[in-house]
Backbone as JSON Lines, residues from 0, in Angstrom:
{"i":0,"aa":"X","n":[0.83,-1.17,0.0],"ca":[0.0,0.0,0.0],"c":[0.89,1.25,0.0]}
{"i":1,"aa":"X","n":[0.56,2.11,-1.06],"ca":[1.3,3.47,-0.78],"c":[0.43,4.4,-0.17]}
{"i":2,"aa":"X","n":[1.33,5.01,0.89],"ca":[0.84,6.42,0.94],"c":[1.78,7.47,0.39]}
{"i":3,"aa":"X","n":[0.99,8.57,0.61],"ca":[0.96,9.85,-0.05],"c":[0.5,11.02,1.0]}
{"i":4,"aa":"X","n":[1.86,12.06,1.39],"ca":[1.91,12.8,1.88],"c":[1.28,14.44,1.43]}
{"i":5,"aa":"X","n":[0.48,15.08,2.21],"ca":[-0.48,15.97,1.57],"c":[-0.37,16.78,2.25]}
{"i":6,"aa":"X","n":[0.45,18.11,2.22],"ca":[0.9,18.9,2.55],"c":[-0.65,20.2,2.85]}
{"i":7,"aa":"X","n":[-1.66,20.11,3.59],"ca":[-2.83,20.6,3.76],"c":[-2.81,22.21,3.56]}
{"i":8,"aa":"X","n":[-1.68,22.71,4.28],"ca":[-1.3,24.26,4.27],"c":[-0.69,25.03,2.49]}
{"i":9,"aa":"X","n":[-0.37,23.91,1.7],"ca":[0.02,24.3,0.58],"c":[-1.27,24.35,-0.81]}
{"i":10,"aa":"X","n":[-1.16,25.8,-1.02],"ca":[-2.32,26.36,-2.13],"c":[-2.03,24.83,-3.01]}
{"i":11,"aa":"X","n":[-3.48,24.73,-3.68],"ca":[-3.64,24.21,-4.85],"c":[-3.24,24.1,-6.09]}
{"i":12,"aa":"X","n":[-2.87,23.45,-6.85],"ca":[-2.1,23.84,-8.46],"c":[-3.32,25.16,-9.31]}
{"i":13,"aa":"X","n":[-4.0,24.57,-8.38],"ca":[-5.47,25.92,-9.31],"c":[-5.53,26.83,-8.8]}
{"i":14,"aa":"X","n":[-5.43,27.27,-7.36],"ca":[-5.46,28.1,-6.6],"c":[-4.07,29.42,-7.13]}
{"i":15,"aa":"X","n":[-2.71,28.5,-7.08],"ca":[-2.08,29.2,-7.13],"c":[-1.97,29.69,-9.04]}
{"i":16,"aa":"X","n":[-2.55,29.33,-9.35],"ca":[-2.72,29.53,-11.15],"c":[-3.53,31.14,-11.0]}
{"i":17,"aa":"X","n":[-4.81,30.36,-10.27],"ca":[-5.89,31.74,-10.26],"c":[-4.76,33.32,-9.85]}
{"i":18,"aa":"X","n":[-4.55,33.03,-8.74],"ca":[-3.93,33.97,-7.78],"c":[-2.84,34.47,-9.04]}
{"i":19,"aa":"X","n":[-2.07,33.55,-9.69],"ca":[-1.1,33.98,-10.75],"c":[-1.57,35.02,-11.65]}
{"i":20,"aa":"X","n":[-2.89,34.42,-12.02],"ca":[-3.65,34.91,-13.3],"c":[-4.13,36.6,-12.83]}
{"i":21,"aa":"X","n":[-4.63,36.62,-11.82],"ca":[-5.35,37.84,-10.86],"c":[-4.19,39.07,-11.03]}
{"i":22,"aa":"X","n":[-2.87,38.58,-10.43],"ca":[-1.98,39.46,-10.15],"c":[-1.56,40.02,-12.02]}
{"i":23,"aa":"X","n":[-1.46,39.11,-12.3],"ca":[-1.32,39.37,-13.48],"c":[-2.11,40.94,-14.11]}
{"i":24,"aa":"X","n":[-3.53,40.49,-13.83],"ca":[-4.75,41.41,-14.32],"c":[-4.53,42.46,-13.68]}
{"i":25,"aa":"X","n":[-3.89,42.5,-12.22],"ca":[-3.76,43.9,-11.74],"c":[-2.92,44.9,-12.29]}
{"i":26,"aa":"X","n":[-1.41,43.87,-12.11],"ca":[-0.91,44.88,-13.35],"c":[-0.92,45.06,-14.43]}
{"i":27,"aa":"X","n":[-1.83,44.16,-14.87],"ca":[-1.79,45.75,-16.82],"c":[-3.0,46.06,-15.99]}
{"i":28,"aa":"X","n":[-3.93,46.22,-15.31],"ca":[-5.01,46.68,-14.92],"c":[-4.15,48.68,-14.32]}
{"i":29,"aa":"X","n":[-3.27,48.37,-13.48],"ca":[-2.26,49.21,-13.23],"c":[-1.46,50.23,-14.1]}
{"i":30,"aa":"X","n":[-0.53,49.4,-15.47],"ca":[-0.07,49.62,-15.84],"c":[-0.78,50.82,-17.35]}
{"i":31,"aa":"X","n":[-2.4,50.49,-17.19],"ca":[-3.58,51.12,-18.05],"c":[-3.85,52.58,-17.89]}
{"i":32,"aa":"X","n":[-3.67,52.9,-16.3],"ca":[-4.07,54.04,-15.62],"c":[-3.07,55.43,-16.38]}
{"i":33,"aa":"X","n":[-3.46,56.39,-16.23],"ca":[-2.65,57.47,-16.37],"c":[-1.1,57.39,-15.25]}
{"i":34,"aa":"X","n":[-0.46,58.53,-16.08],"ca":[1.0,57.78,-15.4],"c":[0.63,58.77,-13.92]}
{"i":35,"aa":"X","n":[-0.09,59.74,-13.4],"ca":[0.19,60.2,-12.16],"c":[-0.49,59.12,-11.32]}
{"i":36,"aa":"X","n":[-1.93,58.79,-12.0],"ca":[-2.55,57.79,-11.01],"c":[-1.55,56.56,-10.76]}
{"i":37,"aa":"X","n":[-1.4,55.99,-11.79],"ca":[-0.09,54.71,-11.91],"c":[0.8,55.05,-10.38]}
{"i":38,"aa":"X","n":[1.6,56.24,-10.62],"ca":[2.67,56.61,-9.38],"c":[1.76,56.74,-8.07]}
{"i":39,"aa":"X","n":[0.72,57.02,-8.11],"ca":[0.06,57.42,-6.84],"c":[0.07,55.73,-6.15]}
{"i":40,"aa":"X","n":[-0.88,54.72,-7.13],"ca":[-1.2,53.63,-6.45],"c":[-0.11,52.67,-6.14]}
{"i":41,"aa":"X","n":[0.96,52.45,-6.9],"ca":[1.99,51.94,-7.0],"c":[2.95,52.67,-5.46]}
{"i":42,"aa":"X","n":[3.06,53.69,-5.49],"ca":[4.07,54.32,-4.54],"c":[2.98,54.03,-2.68]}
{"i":43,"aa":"X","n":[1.69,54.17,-2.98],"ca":[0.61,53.78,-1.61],"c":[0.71,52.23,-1.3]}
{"i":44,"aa":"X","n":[0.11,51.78,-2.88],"ca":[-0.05,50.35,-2.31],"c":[1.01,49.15,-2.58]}
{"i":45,"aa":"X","n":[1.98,49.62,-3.39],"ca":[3.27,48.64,-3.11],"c":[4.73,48.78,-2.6]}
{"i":46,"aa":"X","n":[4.57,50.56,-2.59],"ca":[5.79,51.03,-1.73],"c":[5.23,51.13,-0.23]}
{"i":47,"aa":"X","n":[4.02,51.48,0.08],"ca":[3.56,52.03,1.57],"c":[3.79,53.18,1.97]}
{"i":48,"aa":"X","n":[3.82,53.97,1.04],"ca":[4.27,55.58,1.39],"c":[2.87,56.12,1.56]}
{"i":49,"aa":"X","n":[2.88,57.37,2.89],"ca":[1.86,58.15,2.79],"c":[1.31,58.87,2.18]}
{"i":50,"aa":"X","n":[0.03,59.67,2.57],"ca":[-0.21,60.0,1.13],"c":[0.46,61.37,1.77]}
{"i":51,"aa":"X","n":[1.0,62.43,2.44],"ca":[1.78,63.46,3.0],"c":[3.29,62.8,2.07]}
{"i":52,"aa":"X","n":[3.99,61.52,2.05],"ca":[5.1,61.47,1.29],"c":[4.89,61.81,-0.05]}
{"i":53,"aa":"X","n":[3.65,60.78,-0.77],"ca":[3.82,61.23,-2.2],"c":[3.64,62.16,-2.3]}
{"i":54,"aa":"X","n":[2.92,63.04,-1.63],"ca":[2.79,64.67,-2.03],"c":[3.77,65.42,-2.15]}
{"i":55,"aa":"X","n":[4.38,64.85,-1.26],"ca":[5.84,65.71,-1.12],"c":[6.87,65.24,-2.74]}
{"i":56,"aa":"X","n":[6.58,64.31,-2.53],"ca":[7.68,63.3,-3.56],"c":[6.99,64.42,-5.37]}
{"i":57,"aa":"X","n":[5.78,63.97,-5.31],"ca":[5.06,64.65,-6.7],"c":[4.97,66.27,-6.96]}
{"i":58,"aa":"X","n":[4.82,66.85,-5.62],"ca":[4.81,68.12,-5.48],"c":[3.51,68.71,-5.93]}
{"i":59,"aa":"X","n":[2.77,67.93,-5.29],"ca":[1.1,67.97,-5.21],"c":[0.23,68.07,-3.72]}
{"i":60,"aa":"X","n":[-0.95,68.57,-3.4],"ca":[-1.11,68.82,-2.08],"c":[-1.75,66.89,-1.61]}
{"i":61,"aa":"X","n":[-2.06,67.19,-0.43],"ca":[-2.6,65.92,0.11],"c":[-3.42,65.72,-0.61]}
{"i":62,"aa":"X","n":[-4.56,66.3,-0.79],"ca":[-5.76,66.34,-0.92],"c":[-5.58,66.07,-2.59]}
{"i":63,"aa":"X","n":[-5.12,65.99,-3.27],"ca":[-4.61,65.7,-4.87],"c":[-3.96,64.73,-5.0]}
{"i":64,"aa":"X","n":[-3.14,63.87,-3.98],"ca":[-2.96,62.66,-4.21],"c":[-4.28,61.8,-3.67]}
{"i":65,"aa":"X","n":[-5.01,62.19,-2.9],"ca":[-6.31,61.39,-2.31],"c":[-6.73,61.31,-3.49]}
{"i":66,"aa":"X","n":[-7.03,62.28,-4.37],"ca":[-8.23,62.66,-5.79],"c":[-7.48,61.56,-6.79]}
{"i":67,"aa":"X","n":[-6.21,61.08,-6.5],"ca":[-5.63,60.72,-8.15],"c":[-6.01,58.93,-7.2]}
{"i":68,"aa":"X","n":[-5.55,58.81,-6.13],"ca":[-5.85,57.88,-5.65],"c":[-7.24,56.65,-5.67]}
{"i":69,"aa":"X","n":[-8.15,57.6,-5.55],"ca":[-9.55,57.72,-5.89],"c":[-9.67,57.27,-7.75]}
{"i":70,"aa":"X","n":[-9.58,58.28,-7.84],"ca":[-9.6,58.1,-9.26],"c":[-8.61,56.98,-10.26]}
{"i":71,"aa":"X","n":[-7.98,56.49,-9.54],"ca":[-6.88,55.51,-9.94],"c":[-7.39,54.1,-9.9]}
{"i":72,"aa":"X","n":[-7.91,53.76,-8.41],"ca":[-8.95,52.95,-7.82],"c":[-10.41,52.66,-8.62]}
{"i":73,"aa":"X","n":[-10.59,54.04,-9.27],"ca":[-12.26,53.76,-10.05],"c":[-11.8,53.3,-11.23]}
{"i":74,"aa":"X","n":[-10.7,53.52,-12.0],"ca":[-10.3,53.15,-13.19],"c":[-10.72,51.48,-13.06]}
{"i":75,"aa":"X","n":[-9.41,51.08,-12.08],"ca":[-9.06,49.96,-12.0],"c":[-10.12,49.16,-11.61]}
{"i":76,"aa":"X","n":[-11.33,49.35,-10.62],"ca":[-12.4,48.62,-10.71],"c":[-13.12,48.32,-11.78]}
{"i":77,"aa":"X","n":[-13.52,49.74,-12.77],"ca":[-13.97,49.6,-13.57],"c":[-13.53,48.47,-15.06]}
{"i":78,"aa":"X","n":[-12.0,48.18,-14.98],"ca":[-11.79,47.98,-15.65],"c":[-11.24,46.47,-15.52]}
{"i":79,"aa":"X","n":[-11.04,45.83,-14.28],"ca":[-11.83,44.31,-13.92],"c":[-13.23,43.91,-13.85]}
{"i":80,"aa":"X","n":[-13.79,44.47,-13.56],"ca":[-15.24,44.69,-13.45],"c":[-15.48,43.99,-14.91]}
{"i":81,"aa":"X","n":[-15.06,45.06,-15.78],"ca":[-15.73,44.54,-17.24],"c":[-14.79,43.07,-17.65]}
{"i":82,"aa":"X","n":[-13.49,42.7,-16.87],"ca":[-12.98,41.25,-17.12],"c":[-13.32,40.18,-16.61]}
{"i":83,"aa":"X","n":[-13.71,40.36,-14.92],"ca":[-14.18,39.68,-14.1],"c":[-15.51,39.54,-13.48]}
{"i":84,"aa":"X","n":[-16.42,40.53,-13.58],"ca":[-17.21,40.8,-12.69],"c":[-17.44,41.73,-11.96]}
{"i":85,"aa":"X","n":[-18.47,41.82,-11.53],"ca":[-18.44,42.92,-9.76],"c":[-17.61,42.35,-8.82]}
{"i":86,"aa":"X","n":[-18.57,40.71,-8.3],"ca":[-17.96,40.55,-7.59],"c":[-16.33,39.66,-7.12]}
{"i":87,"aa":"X","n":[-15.97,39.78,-8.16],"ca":[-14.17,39.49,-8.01],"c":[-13.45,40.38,-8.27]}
{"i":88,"aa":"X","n":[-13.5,41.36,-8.97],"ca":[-13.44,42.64,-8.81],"c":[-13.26,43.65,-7.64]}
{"i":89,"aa":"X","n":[-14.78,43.16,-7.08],"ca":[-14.21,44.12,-5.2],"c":[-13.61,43.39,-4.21]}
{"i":90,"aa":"X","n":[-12.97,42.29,-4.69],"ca":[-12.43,41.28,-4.08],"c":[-10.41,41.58,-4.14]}
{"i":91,"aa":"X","n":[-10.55,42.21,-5.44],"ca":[-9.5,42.6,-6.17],"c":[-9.05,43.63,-5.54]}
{"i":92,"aa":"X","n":[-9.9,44.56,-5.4],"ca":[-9.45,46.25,-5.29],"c":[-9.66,46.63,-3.73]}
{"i":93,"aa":"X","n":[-10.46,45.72,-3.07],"ca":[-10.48,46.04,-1.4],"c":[-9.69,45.86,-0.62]}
């Protein structure tokens, strides 16, 4: 009799495909945006900078990186939305 060791904590061959495929969609989903929005979401959500740094960094007030932020965010829903859905989509962007 063989057994077969099943590692319970390790994603799925599909799981980790999906998750592949997703990241994928974010960035050209990302890479679609205008280039200030692009720097806004990129420098928030994969550098972790505040939004007081990028302001400083862009030479824009707070309140104008919130707006590109915003507006960077609606792109990008909008534009899984029409690949994926609503709801994988706000699954995506939340």
């Amino acid at each position: 009799m063989v057994r077969h060791l099943v590692d319970e904590s390790a994603p799925s061959p599909a799981a980790a495909l999906e998750r592949q495929e997703l990241r994928q969609e974010l960035a050209h989903a990302l890479r679609a945006l205008p280039p200030r929005e692009c720097d806004v979401l990129r420098l928030k959500y994969l550098n972790g900078w505040t939004c007081r740094q990028i302001a400083a960094h862009l030479g824009v007030s707070e309140s104008r990186v919130s707006q590109l932020n915003n507006q960077g965010l609606a792109r990008m829903r909008r534009s899984l939305i029409g690949r994926f859905g609503e709801a994988t989509a706000e699954k995506l962007i939340a």
